[in-house]
N, C-alpha and C positions, 0 to 999 in steps of 0.2 A: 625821910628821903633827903635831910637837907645835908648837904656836903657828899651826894655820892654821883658818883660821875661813872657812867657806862659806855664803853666802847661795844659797840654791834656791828658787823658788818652786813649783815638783810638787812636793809630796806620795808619790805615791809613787815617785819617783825619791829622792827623802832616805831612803823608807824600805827600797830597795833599795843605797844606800849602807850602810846601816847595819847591814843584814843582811847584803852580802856582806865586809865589815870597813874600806869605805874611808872611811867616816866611824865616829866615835865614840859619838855621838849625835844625836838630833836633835831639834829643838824647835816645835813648831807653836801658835804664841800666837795667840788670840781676836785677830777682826779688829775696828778701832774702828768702831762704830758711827755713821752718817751726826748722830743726836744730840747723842754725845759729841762729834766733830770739829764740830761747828756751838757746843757749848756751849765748847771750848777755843779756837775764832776770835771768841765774842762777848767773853772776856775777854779777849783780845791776846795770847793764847800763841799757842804756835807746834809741832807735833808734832814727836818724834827723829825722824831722818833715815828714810828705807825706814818707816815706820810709817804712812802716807797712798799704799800700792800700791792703783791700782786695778786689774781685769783684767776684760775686755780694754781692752787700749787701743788708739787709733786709730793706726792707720798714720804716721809720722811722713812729714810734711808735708802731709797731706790740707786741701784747702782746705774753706772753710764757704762756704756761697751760699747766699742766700735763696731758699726755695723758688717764694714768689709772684711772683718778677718785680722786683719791685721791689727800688732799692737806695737 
């Protein structure tokens, strides 16, 4: 197990890792706030990677169409 590093997004799937011994620990960091990531894109930064998850997400490939008719 030494040098591997798991990214999970359950909750308690990490913390059934953890308790039955296949993970070490586990870490569950505050998520950024729609504020904070608005006030980090008005100054031209840029968030660490995996740090901007949303859930749920849409279906990948799902098209968008106007609802009214019009294009």
């Amino acid at each position: 197990m030494a040098g591997k590093l798991e990214f999970v997004h359950d909750i308690p799937q990490a913390i059934t890792q953890v308790w039955s011994g296949q993970a070490q620990v586990a870490f569950f960091p505050r998520p950024a706030t729609l504020p904070a990531l608005k006030a980090i894109a008005d100054a031209g930064k840029r968030m660490p990677p995996k740090s901007t998850y949303f859930y749920p997400k849409l279906p990948t490939g799902l098209v968008m169409n106007l609802l009214d008719g019009e294009i």
